[in-house]
N, C-alpha and C positions, 0 to 999 in steps of 0.2 A: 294517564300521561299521553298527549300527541305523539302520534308515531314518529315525527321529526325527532322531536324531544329523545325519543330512544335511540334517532341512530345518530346523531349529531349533535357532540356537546362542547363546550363553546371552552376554549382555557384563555389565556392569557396572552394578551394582544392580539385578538383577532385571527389566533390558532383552535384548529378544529380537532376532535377527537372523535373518528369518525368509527359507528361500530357497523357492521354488519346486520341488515335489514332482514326481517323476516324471512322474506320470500329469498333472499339470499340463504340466508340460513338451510332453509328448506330442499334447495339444489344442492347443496353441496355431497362431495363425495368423499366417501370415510378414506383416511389414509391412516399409513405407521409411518413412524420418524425411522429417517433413515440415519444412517451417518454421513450423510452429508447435510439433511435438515440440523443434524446437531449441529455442524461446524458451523451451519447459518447460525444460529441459535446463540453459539458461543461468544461469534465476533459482532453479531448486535446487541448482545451483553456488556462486551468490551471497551465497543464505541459507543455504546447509549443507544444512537440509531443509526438505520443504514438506506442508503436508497433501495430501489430494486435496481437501479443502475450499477450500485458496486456491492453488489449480492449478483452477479450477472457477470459483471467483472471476476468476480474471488472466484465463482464456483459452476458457473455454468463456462465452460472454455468449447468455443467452437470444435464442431464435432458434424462426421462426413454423413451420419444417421440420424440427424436432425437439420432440421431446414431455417432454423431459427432460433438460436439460444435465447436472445429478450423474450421471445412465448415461453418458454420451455421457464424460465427467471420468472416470468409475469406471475403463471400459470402456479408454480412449484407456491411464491412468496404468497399470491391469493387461499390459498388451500391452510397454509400455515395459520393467515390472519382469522381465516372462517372459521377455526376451530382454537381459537383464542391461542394459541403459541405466540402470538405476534399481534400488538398495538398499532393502529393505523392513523397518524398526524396529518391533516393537512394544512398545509401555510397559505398566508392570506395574500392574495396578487392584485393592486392597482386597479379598479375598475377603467380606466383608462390604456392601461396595458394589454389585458383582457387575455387569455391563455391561464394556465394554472402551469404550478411550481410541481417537481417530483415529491409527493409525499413520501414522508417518513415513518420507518416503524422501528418501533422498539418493541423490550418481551412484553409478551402478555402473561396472563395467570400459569395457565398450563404448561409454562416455559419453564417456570419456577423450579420444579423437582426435577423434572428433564434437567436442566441447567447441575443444579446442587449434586444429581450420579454423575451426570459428566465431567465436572471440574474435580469431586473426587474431596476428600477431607483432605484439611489444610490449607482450604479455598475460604476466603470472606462470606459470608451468609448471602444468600444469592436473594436479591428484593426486584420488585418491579420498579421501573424507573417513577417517580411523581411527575406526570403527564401537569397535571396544576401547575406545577413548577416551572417547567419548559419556560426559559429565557432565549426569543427569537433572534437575540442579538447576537449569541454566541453561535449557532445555527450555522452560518457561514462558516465559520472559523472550524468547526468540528466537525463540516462535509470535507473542508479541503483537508485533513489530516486523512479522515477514510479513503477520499479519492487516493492519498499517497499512497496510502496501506492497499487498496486495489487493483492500483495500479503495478506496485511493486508486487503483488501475489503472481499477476498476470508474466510480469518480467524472472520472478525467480522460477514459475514454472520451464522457461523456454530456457532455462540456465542449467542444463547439462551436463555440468562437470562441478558442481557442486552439493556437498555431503547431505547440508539443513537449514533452515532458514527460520526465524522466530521471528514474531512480535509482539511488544509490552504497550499498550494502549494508554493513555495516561493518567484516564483515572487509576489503573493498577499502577503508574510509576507514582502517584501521590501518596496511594495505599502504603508504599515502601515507605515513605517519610524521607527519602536523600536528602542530605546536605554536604557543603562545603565552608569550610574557613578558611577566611580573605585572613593573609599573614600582613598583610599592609593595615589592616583596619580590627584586626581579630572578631570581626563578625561570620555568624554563618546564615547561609545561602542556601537557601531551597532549592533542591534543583528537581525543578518540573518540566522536561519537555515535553511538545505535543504528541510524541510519541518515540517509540525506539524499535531499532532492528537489527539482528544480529546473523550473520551470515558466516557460514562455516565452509571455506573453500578443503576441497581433496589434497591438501599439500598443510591441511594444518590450521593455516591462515585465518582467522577470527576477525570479519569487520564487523567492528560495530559504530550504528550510526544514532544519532539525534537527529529527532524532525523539529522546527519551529516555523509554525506560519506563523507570516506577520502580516495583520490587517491595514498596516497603516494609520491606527488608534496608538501606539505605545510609543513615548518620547522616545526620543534616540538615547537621554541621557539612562533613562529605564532598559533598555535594551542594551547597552551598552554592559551594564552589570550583571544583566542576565548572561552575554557571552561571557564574562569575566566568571562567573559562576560554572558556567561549564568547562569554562577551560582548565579551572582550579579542580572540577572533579575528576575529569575523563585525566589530565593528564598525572594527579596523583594516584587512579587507581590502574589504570592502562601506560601508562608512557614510559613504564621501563617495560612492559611485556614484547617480545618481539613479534610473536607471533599475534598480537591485536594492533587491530589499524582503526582508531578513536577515530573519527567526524562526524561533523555537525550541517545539516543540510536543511536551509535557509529559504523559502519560500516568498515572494513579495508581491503585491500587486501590479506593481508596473518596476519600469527599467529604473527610473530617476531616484525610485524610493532603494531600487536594489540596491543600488551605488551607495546610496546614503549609507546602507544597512553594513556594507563590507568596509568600508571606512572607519564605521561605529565599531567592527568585530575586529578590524587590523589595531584600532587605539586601546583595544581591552585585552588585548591576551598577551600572555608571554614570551618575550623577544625568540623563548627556544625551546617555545611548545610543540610539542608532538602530535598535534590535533590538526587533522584538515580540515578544512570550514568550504563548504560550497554554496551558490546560489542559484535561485532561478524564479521565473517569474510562473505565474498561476497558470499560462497555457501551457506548461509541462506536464500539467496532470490530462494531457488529453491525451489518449490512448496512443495515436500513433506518433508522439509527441516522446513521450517518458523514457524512452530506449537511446532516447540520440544523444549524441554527447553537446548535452546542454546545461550541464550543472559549469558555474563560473566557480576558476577558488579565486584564490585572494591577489593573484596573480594576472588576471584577465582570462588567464588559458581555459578550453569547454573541458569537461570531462564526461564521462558516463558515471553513470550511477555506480554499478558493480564492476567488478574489476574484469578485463580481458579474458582471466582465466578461468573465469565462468562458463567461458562459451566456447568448442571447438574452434580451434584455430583455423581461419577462415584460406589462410597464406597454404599453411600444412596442406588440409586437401586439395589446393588449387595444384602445388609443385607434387602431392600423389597423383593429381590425372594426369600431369605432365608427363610425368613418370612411365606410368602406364599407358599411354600415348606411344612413348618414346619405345617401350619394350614392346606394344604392337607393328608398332612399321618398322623395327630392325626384323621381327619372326618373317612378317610378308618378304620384308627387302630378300632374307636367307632361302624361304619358297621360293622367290623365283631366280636367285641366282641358282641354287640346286637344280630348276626346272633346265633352268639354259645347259646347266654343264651336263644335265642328263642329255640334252636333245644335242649338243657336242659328241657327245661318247660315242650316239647312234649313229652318227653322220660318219665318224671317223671308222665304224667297224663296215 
């Protein structure tokens, strides 16, 4: 067989699966999985694949003794794939465009039983993805869900005042088989979002959220049912709990389509649902992006993603330096009124 033939083999639509070359092979340096290689391991399991962009994101967080997390990401994720842990995809780019896209990886062989200790019995039979299979249409659609999932890793690290934070990927939330019954039509509803996440504020407090991007492929009148779906779930299983705060976080590719999209979510849900519904368009998933208060509800108003009380009160320490300001120059002010009244006493004796 041509040595190309071995490291390059060709799937479906113009998608590569590219292995690791001899001489490749040759250099490489032995390593042990760490538990953080595992946690890579897990949530490329989760997501199917992942870029090293949000394997970089999730798990390399800048740091004052490294010069460079994307090496330290690049470097970590090449090591993985050399020693078959990790599948390496790459997508086919425009000869007219010319650059290349981020490949993608999924598990590889040796991922397998690493994966099945770690998830632990009571988990799904842990398989390799079918790389054959790979549909590049969906491709898009299931980078922007990881970007969220990334990006929000990144955001709940710097979230300080809170207990735990979870996420259900959505092949596990399909795993689950949810539904819902519409009492208007007594049909039931699958409910599949692109992902879910669940955050446990120090006071109690339980948000949990639904992800849906929307590509701009699904009728409005289709979308429209799917919010009706959710709103039917989250608010019969959550809407009397006090302490869970149900929402639904809405992704679109441009502005005009977002509007479409909250309109479509305001004519399906319930006059006196307990569900917030937020939006935003696809450059929120950019790093310095994701933290602002850019999510739209239904109202026009922005909001932030997690709640306020995530994060040290910004007000609080500003009126403690004040504070402590004010309790330094009343001590000086008393120094030196004491200094005078002493040098008073002297004069007068």
């Amino acid at each position: 067989m041509p040595a190309r033939a071995q490291v390059f083999k060709p799937l479906r639509r113009q998608m590569v699966r590219r292995r690791p070359a001899p001489s490749e092979l040759g250099q490489r340096r032995a390593i042990t999985i760490t538990p953080r290689d595992q946690e890579i391991l897990r949530a490329v399991y989760h997501h199917g694949f992942l870029t090293v962009e949000h394997i970089e994101l999730a798990f390399f967080p800048p740091c004052d003794t490294r010069t460079s997390s994307s090496s330290a990401a690049y470097d970590r994720t090449r090591s993985l794939w050399l020693w078959g842990y990790l599948e390496k995809v790459e997508l086919p780019v425009a000869r007219m465009l010319g650059g290349r896209l981020p490949c993608l990886f999924a598990i590889g062989t040796r991922a397998v039983s690493t994966l099945a200790a770690s998830l632990g019995n009571g988990t799904r039979p842990v398989h390799e993805r079918r790389l054959d299979r790979l549909d590049d249409r969906n491709i898009d659609h299931d980078l922007r869900a990881a970007s969220f999932w990334a990006n929000l890793t990144v955001l709940a690290r710097s979230a300080t005042l809170i207990q735990e934070w979870a996420w259900t990927a959505e092949r596990d939330i399909r795993a689950q088989k949810r539904f819902a019954v519409d009492p208007d039509t007594n049909k039931s509803r699958t409910i599949a979002p692109d992902g879910e996440f669940r955050v446990v504020y120090s006071d109690g407090d339980i948000q949990l959220g639904f992800l849906e991007v929307d590509m701009g492929t699904v009728p409005l009148r289709q979308f429209r049912k799917k919010m009706r779906g959710f709103d039917l779930y989250l608010n019969d299983r959550y809407g009397a709990r006090k302490n869970v705060i149900p929402e639904v976080y809405v992704l679109a590719h441009s502005q005009r389509r977002l509007e479409e999209l909250r309109d479509a979510t305001n004519a399906a849900i319930a006059d006196d649902s307990q569900v917030g519904y937020f939006f935003a368009t696809f450059p929120v998933l950019e790093p310095m992006a994701f933290a602002d208060t850019c999510w739209q509800d239904l109202s026009g108003e922005q909001n932030c993603l997690l709640f306020p009380k995530a994060f040290p009160d910004a007000s609080a320490e500003v009126d403690e330096e004040e504070e402590a300001a004010k309790t330094e120059a009343a001590a000086k002010a008393a120094m030196i009124e004491a200094g005078l009244a002493a040098g008073q006493l002297r004069l007068e004796l």
